[in-house]
Steps between C-alpha positions, in 0.01 A plus 500: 500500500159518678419352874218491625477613840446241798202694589329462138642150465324404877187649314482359215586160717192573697280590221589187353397303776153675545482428128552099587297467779185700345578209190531279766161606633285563185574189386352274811234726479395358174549173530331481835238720333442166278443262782137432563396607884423120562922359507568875615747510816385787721689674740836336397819639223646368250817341635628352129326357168690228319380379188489144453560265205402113497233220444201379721538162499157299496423123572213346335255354764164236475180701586261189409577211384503649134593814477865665591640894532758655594576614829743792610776312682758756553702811368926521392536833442877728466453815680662810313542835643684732224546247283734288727399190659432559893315205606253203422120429565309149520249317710522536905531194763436174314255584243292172535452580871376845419138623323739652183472812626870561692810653327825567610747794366900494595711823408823384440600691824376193683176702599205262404074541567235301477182557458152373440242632238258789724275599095502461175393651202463395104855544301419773184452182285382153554820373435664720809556383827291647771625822625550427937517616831703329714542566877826371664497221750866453540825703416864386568866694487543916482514617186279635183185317598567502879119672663349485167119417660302450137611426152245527150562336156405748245585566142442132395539407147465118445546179761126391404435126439281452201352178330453195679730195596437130456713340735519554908835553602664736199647847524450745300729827534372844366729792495409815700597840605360725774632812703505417906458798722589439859353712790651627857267621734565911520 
């Protein structure tokens, strides 16, 4: 019967992890390669990216006396991190009291951040949500997302309203997905 050695099997244990974090590494490299320079977050890392499932909710809303559209109202996202559920995402505050532009995250580690659109930029298609940056402007509880200073929406695929409405007051829910990166300062 074979052994290996505790000095080859430390080795290979440390090759292993130079392996994982060079993974790791090449792979943020290419998707932040992706992210146009105008939602980029300088001078901060990557703290966690959680990809999000859910539907942007939209209320349909007079704009003369005639004519009707829809109008974002507010996100109801799952947050998934390795295919496990690890948290939720909607709208921040009381979303009438707000300009539609703040969002709340809460890790299920009781860690929560909210945060209020910074730039935007066009989704790959015209019926993807916007990709964001969002800058922080509160935080609550130690945990996951505890110091996280900026958050982007990227990787968007769907969560675009299309066609219009006829009558003020319905809701319309369109199903969404999105990757949400959120930022520590380094």
């Amino acid at each position: 019967m074979n052994y290996l050695s505790k000095a080859t099997l430390s080795g290979a244990l440390w090759l292993a992890a130079i392996f994982l974090c060079a993974t790791i590494f090449l792979s943020a490299s290419r998707l932040l390669a992706q992210v146009p320079s105008v939602i980029a977050v300088p001078d901060e890392v990557p703290a966690v990216s959680l990809h999000a499932e859910g539907a942007q909710i939209y209320r349909c809303e007079s704009v003369s006396q005639s004519k009707f559209e829809w109008q974002a109202r507010e996100p109801i996202a799952t947050l998934i991190l390795d295919g496990n559920t690890v948290g939720r995402h909607y709208a921040g505050l009381h979303w009438d009291q707000v300009d539609g532009s703040t969002f709340r995250w809460e890790h299920i580690d009781g860690s929560a951040v909210q945060a209020k659109v910074a730039a935007s930029v066009p989704g790959a298609t015209p019926d993807d949500m916007p990709w964001l940056r969002l800058q922080v402007t509160s935080q609550n509880r130690n945990g996951m997302l505890y110091g996280v200073a900026a958050v982007q929406r990227i990787n968007t695929r769907g969560g675009m309203a299309r066609g219009s409405c006829d009558r003020a007051g319905a809701y319309l829910s369109v199903p969404y997905s999105a990757d949400y990166v959120f930022w520590r300062e380094d």
